[in-house]
BARO-33361 format. One line per field, with one value per residue (C-alpha): x, y, z. Coordinates in steps of 0.5 Angstrom, whole numbers, plus 2048, in hexadecimal, padded with zeros to 3 digits. Layout:
N
X = (X,...)
Y = (Y,...)
Z = (Z,...)
END
This chain:
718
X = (7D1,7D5,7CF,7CA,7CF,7CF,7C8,7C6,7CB,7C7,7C1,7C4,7C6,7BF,7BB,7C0,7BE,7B7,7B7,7BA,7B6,7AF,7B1,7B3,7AC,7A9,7AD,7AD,7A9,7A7,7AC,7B0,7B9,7BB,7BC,7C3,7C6,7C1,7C7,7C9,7C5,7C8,7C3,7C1,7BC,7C2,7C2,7BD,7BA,7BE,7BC,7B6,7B9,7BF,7BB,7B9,7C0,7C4,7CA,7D0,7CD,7CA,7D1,7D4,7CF,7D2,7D6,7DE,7DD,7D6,7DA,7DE,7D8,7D7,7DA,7DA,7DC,7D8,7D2,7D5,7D2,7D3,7D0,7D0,7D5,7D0,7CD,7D2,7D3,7DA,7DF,7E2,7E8,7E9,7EF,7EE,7F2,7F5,7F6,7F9,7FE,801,804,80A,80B,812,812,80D,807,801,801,804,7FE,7FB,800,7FD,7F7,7F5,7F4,7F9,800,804,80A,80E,814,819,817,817,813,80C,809,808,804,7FD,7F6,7F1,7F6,7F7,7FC,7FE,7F8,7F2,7F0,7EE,7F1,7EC,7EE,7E7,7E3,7E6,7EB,7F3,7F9,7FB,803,804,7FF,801,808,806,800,802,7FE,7FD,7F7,7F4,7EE,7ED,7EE,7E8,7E9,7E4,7E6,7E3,7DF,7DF,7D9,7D7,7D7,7DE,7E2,7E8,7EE,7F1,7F8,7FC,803,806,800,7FB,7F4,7F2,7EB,7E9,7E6,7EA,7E8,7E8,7EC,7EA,7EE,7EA,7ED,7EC,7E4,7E2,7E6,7E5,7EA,7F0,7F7,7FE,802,80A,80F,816,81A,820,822,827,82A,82A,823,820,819,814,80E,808,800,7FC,7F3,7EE,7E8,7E5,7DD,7DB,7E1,7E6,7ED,7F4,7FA,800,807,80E,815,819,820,825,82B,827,82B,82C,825,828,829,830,831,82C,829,829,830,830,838,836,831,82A,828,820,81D,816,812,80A,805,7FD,7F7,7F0,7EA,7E3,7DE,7D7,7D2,7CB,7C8,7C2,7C4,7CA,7CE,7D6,7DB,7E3,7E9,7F0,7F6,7FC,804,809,810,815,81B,822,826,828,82E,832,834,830,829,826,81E,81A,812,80C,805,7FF,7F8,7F3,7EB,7E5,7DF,7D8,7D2,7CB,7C4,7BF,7B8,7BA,7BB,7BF,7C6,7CA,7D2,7D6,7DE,7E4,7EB,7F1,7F7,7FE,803,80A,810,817,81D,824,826,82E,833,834,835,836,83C,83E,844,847,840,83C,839,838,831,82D,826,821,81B,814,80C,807,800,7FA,7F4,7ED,7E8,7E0,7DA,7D3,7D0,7C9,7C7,7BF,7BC,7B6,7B2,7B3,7B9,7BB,7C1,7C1,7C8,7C9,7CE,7D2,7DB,7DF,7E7,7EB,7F3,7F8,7FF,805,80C,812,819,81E,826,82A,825,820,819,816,810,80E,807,802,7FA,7F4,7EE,7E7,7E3,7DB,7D8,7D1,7CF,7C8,7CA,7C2,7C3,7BE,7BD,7B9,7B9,7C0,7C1,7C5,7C4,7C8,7C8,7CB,7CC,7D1,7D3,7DA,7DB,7E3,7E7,7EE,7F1,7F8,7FD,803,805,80C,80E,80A,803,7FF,7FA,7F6,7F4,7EF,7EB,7E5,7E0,7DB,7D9,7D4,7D6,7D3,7D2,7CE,7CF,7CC,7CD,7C9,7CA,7C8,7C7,7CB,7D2,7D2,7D1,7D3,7D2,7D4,7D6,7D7,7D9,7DC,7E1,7E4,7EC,7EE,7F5,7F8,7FD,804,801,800,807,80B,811,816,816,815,81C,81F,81D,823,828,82C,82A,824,81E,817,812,810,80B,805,801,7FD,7F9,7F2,7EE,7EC,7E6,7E5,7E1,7E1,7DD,7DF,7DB,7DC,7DA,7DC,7DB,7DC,7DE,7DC,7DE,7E5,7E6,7E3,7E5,7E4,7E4,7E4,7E5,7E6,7E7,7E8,7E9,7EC,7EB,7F1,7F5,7FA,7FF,806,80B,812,816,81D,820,827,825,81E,819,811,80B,804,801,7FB,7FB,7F5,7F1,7F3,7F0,7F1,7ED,7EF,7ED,7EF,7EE,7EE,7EF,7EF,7EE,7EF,7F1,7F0,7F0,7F8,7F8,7F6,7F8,7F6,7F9,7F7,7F9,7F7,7F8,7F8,7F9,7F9,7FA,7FB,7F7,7FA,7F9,7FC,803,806,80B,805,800,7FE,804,801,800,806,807,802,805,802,802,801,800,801,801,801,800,7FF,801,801,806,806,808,805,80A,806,80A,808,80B,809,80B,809,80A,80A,80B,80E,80B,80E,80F,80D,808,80E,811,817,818,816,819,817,816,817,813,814,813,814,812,811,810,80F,810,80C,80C,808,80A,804,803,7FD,7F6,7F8,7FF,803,809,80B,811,812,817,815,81A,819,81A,81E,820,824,820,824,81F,81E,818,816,81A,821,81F,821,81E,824,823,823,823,820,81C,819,816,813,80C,809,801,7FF)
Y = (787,788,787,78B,791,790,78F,796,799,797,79A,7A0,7A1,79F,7A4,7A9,7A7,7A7,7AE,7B1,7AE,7AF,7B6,7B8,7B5,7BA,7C1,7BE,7C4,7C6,7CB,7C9,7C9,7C8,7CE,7CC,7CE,7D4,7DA,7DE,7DA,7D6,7D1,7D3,7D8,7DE,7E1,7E4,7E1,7E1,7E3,7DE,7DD,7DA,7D5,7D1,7D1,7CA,7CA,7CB,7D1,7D3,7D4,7D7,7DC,7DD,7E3,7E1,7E3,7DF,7D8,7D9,7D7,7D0,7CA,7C2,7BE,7BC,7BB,7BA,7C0,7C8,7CA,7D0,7CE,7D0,7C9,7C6,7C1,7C0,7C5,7C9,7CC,7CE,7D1,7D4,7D7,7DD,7D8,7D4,7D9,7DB,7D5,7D2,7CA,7C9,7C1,7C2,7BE,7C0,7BF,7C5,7C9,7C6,7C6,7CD,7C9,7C8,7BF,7BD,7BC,7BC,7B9,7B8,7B5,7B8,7BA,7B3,7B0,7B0,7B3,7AF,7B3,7B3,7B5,7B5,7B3,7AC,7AA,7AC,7A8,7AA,7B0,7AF,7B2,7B5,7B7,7BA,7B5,7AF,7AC,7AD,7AA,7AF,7AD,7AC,7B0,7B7,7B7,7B6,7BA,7C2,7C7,7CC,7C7,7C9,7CE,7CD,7C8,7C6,7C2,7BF,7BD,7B8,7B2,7B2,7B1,7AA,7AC,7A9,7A5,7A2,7A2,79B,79D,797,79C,7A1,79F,79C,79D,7A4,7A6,7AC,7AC,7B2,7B5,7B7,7BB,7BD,7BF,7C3,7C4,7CA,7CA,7D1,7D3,7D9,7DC,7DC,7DC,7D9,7D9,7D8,7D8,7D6,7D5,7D3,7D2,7CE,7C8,7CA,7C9,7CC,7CB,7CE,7CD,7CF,7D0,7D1,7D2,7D4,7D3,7D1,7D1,7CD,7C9,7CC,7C9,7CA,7C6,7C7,7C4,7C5,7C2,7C3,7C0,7C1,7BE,7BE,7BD,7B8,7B7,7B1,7B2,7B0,7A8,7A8,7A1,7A6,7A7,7AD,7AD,7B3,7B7,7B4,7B7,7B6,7B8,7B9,7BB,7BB,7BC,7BD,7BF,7C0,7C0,7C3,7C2,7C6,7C2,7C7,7CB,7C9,7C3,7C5,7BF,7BF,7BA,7BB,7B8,7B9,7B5,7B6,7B3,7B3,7B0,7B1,7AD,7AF,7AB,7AB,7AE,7A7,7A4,79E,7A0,7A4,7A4,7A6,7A7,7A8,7AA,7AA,7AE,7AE,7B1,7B1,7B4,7B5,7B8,7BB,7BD,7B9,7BE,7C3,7BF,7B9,7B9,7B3,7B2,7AD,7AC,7A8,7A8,7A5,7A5,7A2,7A1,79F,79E,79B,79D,799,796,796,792,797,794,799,798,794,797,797,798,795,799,795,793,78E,78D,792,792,795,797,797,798,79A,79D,79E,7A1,7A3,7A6,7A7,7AD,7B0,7B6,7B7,7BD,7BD,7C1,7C8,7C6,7BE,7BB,7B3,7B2,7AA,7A6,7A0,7A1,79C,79A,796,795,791,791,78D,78E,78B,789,789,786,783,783,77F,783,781,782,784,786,785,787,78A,78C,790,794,795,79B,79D,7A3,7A7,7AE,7B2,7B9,7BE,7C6,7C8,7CF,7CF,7C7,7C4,7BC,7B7,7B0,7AB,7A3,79E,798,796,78F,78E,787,787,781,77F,77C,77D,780,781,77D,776,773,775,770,774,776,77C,77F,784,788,78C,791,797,79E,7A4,7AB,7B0,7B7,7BE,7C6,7CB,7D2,7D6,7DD,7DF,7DF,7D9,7D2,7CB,7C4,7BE,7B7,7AF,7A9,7A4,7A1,799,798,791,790,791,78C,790,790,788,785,78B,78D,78A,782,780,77D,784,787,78A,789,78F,792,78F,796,795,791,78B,787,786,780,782,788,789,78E,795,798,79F,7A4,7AC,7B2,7B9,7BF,7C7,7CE,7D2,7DA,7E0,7E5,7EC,7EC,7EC,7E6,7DE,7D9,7D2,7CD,7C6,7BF,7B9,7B2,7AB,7A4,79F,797,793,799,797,79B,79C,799,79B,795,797,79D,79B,797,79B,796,796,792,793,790,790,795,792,799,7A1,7A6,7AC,7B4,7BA,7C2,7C7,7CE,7D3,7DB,7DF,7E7,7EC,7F3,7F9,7F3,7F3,7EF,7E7,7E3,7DC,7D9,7D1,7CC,7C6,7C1,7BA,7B5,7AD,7A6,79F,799,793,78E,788,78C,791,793,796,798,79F,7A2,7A7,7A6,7A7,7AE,7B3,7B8,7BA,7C1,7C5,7CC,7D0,7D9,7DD,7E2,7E6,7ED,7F2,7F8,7FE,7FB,7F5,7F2,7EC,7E9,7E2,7DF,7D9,7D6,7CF,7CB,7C4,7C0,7B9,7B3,7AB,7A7,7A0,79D,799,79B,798,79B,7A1,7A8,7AE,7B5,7BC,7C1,7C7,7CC,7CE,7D6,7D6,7DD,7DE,7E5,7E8,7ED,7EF,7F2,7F4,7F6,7F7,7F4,7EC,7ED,7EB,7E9,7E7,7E6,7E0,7DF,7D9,7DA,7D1,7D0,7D7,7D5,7CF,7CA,7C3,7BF,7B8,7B4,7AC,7A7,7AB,7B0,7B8,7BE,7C1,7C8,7CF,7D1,7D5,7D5,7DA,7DB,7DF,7DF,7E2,7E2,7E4)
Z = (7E4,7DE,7D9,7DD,7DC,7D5,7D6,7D9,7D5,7CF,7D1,7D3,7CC,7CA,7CE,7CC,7C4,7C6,7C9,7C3,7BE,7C2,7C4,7BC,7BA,7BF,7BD,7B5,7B2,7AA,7AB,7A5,7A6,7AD,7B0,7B2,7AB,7AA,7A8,7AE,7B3,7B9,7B9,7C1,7C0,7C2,7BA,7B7,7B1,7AA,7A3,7A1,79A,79C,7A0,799,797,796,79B,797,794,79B,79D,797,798,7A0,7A2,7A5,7AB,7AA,7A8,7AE,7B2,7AE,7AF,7AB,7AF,7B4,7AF,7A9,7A6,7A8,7AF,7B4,7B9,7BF,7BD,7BE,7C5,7C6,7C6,7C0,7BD,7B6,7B3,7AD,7A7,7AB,7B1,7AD,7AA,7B0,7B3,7B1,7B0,7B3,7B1,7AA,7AE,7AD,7B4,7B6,7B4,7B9,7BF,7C2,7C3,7CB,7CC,7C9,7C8,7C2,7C1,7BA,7BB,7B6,7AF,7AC,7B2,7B4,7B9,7C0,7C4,7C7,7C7,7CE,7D2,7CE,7CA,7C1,7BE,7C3,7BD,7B7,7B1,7AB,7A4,7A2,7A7,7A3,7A9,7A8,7AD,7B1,7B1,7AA,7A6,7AC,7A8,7A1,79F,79E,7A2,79C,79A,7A0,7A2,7A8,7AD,7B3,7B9,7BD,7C4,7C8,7C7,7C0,7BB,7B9,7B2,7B2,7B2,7B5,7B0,7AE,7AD,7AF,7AF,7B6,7BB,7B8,7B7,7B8,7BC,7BD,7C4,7C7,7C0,7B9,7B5,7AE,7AA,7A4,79D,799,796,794,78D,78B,789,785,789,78A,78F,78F,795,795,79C,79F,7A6,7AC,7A9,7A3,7A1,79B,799,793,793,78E,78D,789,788,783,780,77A,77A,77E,77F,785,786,78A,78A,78D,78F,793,793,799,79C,7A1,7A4,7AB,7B1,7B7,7BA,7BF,7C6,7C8,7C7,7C3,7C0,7BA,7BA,7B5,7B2,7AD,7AB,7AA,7A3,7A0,79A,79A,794,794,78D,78D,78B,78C,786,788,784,785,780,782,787,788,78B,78E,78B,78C,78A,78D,78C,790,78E,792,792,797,796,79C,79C,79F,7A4,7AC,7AC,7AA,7A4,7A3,7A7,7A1,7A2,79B,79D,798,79A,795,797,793,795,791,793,790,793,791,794,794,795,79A,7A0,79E,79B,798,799,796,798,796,797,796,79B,79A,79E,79C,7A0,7A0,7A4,7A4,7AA,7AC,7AF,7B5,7BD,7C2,7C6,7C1,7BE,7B8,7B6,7B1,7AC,7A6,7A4,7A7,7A4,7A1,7A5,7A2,7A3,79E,7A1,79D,79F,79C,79F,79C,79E,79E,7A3,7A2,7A5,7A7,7AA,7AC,7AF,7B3,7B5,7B5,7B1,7AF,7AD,7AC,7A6,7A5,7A5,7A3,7A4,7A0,7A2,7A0,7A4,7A2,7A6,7A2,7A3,79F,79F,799,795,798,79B,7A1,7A3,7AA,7AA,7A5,7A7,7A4,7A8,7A7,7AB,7A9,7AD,7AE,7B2,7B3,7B7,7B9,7BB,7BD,7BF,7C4,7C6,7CA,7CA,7C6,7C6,7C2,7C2,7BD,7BC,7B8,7B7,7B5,7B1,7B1,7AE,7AD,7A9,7AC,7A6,7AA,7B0,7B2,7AC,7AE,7AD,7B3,7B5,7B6,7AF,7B0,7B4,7B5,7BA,7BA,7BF,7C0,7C2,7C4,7C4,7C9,7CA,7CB,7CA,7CF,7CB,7D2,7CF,7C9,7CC,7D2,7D0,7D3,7D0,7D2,7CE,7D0,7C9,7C9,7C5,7C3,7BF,7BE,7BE,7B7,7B3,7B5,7BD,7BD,7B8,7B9,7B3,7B7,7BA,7C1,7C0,7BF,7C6,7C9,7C3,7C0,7BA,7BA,7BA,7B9,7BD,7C0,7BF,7C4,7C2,7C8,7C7,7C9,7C6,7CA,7CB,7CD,7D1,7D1,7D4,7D4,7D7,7D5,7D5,7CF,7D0,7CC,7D2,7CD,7C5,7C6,7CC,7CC,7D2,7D1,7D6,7D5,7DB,7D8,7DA,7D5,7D7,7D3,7D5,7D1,7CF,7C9,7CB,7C8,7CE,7CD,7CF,7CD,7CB,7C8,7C3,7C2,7C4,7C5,7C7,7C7,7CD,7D0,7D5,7DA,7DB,7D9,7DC,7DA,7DE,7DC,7DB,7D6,7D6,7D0,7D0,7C9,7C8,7C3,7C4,7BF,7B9,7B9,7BF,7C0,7C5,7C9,7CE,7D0,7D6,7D6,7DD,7DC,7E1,7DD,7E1,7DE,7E3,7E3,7E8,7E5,7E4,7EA,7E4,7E0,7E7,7E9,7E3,7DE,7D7,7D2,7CF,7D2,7D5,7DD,7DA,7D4,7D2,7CD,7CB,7C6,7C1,7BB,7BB,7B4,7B4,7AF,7A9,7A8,7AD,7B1,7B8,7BA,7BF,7C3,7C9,7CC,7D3,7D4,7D9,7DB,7D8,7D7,7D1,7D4,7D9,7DC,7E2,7E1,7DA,7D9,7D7,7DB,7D7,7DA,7D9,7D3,7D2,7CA,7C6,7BF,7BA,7B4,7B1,7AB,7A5,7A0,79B,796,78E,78E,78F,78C,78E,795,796,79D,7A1,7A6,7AB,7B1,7B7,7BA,7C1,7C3,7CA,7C6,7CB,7C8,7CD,7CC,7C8,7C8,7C5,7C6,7C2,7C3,7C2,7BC,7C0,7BD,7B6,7B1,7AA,7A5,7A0,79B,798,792,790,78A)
END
């Protein structure tokens, strides 16, 4: 029964390919450029035709020649290169510079940025620590993370690259393209997919002008921040760069008996520098090379003497692309992740007294990854697009243990990923049909795990994944769509060997994971199916059902909470349903508002464990709805108040276990003046009220919201 599912499961993709492909040979016409990247056409046949000279002009140039409320309409991430948003399947959202501007970033994570956005949850644990939320009703590592296309971690990169480099941030909701890949960090949660959807962050493209940018801040805890930017262009060659030192003295962000035992203030230092280089060698075949280096350090300490923690994050992407005739373009990627970690770990107990403070042992990550790709995009035809390329990941992880001046190793891995996709996408009339293809080939090579020789030395898989969707553009302002992919996660080196042995479960002191030897690999499948509507010119409401099934879920299990201890188990099958509901106006153009809710309702079956059987998955709140606005005053005085409701969810598929978080709900506002000297000159005043009704609630792993405080700042443009 088995091989016969798999069996019709492989001719099903295999019809939809062919139906693809037939029904693109058959609309193909000598019409020259896709219509889907005509200026000011949608793609649906709903637009008038545009300006016939802009039809031959490569497509960098084309999108220079568009007006802003024209780039508006364009996305990159679901084709790689610039398409209406009507062409699209899945569902969109995109925040923009203004948007950008508007929200305040509590925990300096580039997830907070994101945090108002309906299907999914985000959750930082304290400005030091990452974010453990959720995205389409599954667990933090279920949405991939995109820096410019090329694949980021979602926990490490979030804290350490400075949003100021970018212009804009989309997000893709639902089953993701197959043009990319998982993420092979080793590190949090492991490898990261992007079945519940992709968000891109795009770093800052078009240089035009010249323009500096100083803020100098300060806020609660005594934190002090400043930071600067800079842009020019010279020629053919545009340029920004950038940097920012912060610090403070923080505050207690452990609940009371916490395993963190915070004794006094746990201060941070953060600094960051980068710089990007854009270089424009022709016009005529619209050949463009960039690179973008970037550095973050953040070191501090947890509040006690002997646990200090010193991290470095290195980012670096390079991008090289040009137009071949008038129908094909040619992208190269590279770059470069390093990740370095290491924190002191004390002799301290809980309920031992007198406490032990003096210094056990320093621990410490050192994780590399280097990802790479070739994507080629061809139209043809009136309106068909041929996306297909190859990606490459290489990763190293290494964790280490040091005491007395001998080093241990605790894990030691390498693994590589080889990907190869194939994506058609074809209009017609008011369809849009989009199918695609890839092949994934992952080997990881075992040197140690949890300090020994495996016998196992290495292991491999390949899988095929796939992606179907489609988009209904009914009339110019009601359109559904609907989409169905698949996706495949092996179990990572810090999954299977742990950070700490199996000898130490239960022990005092000792914090980390466990090791669980006997992971199996994950295959996902996810669905969704909406309705976007524009109500009249000012008002849209979308819609959107989704359903996602996790066969051997990996989940994150909190097995102890004191001392802090994880495993990652096989979870037999999550299954997770939801729906979102989005609402967003503009009155007189001095007020915007949103308003979200998403329900969601998950469950882990495990029929050989009743302790793990009918329980939901671990950090997806039943609930989450947000609200907000942008209201301008006379005097260039700007309110923005944001307001968020969470519902209860667990940290552990153990019945015995596991923690219950209540409900909450938290409001956030940032205030705005501007103060202007002319055309090129602003100077704005900042001040952002966090957490105004002081809900010190409850996170994972003891940890706790620090409650109400306040930053503020003042920025200068020139």
């Amino acid at each position: 029964m088995k091989e016969a599912g798999e069996t019709l499961k492989r001719r099903c993709r295999r019809f939809l390919f062919g139906l693809v492909l037939v029904a693109g040979s058959l609309l193909a016409t000598p019409a020259g450029r896709a219509g889907i990247l005509t200026p000011g056409a949608t793609g649906t046949g709903n637009a008038g035709a545009a300006a016939r000279h802009l039809r031959d002009l490569p497509i960098r140039l084309f999108v220079a020649s568009m007006t802003l409320d024209q780039l508006q309409n364009l996305v990159v991430t679901e084709t790689k290169i610039p398409q209406a948003r009507e062409t699209v399947t899945q569902k969109l959202e995109v925040l923009d510079l203004a948007d950008l501007a508007r929200q305040p970033l509590p925990h300096r994570n580039l997830a907070d940025l994101v945090r108002y956005s309906s299907g999914q949850f985000v959750n930082p644990l304290s400005r030091n620590d990452a974010n453990w939320g959720s995205f389409g009703g599954l667990g933090p590592k279920y949405n991939g993370y995109l820096l410019d296309g090329l694949p980021i971690d979602s926990f490490a990169d979030a804290m350490s690259l400075d949003p100021w480099a970018l212009e804009r941030v989309e997000l893709h909701k639902g089953p993701a393209s197959v043009m990319y890949s998982n993420y092979l960090t080793m590190d949090f949660a492991g490898n990261e997919t992007p079945l519940a959807g992709i968000t891109n962050f795009l770093l800052k493209d078009r240089i035009e002008t010249r323009q500096t940018r100083l803020a100098l801040g300060a806020g609660a805890w005594h934190t002090t921040e400043g930071r600067l930017y800079h842009q020019d262009r010279h020629g053919r060659l545009g340029f920004f760069l950038g940097g920012g030192h912060e610090r403070s003295d923080y505050t207690d962000y452990g609940t009371a008996g916490s395993w963190l035992n915070i004794l006094a203030d746990p201060g941070y230092r953060k600094s960051k520098a980068y710089v990007k280089l854009i270089y424009r060698f022709d016009e005529e075949t619209d050949q463009q090379l960039s690179v973008f280096l970037h550095q973050a350090r953040h070191e501090g300490d947890v509040g006690r003497p002997n646990r200090r923690f010193a991290n470095r994050y290195d980012t670096v992407n390079a991008v090289w692309s040009r137009t071949c005739g008038r129908r094909l373009t040619l992208q190269l990627k590279t770059g470069w992740r390093s990740y370095d970690r290491t924190w002191d770990e004390d002799n301290f107990r809980a309920g031992v007294f007198p406490a032990d403070l003096s210094l056990r042992e320093n621990d410490g990550v050192a994780q590399v990854i280097r990802p790479s790709e070739i994507a080629f995009t061809l139209a043809h035809g009136r309106h068909g697009l041929l996306s297909f390329g190859a990606d490459t990941q290489q990763a190293t992880y290494e964790t280490f243990a040091e005491a007395g001046g001998v080093r241990a190793t605790g894990n030691d891995v390498s693994c590589r990923a080889t990907g190869f996709y194939l994506q058609e996408k074809l209009i017609a009339g008011k369809w849009v049909w989009r199918a695609g293809g890839r092949v994934d080939d992952l080997r990881h090579s075992y040197d140690r795990l949890s300090g020994n020789v495996p016998e196992k030395p290495s292991n491999s898989w390949r899988k095929t994944v796939w992606s179907v969707g489609s988009r209904f553009n009914a009339t110019p302002r009601v359109s559904w769509f609907a989409n169905l992919g698949t996706s495949f996660v092996a179990p990572t080196a810090k999954q299977l060997g742990g950070t700490i042995k199996s000898a130490d479960a239960g022990v005092a002191g000792r914090n980390g994971q466990l090791p669980s030897f006997g992971l199996s690999p994950e295959m996902g499948t996810g669905a969704d199916l909406g309705l976007d509507l524009r109500l009249d010119d000012r008002h849209s409401l979308g819609l959107r059902g989704f359903h996602h099934r996790v066969q051997d879920a990996i989940v994150e299990n909190i097995v102890f909470t004191n001392p802090s201890q994880t495993r990652s188990v096989n979870a037999g099958e999550a299954v997770s349903r939801g729906v979102e509901l989005d609402l967003q106006g503009k009155v007189r153009d001095r007020l915007r508002w949103f308003a979200n809710w998403t329900q969601t309702s998950t469950r882990v079956g495990n029929d050989l464990d009743p302790d793990q059987d009918g329980l939901a998955i671990p950090f997806v709140p039943a609930y989450v709805g947000n609200l907000g606005l942008t209201r301008e005053f006379p005097g260039a005085i700007t309110v923005s108040p944001y307001l968020q409701a969470t519902g209860e969810y667990f940290d552990s598929i153990s019945r015995r276990n596991r923690t219950r978080f209540r409900p909450v709900q938290v409001l956030n506002l940032r205030l705005r003046k501007e103060f202007r000297e002319g055309d090129a000159r602003t100077v704005t005043g900042i001040l952002d009220l966090i957490n105004l009704g002081n809900r010190r609630y409850a996170l994972p792993w003891q940890f706790r919201d620090p409650g109400f405080h306040v930053q503020g700042s003042l920025e200068m443009t020139f």
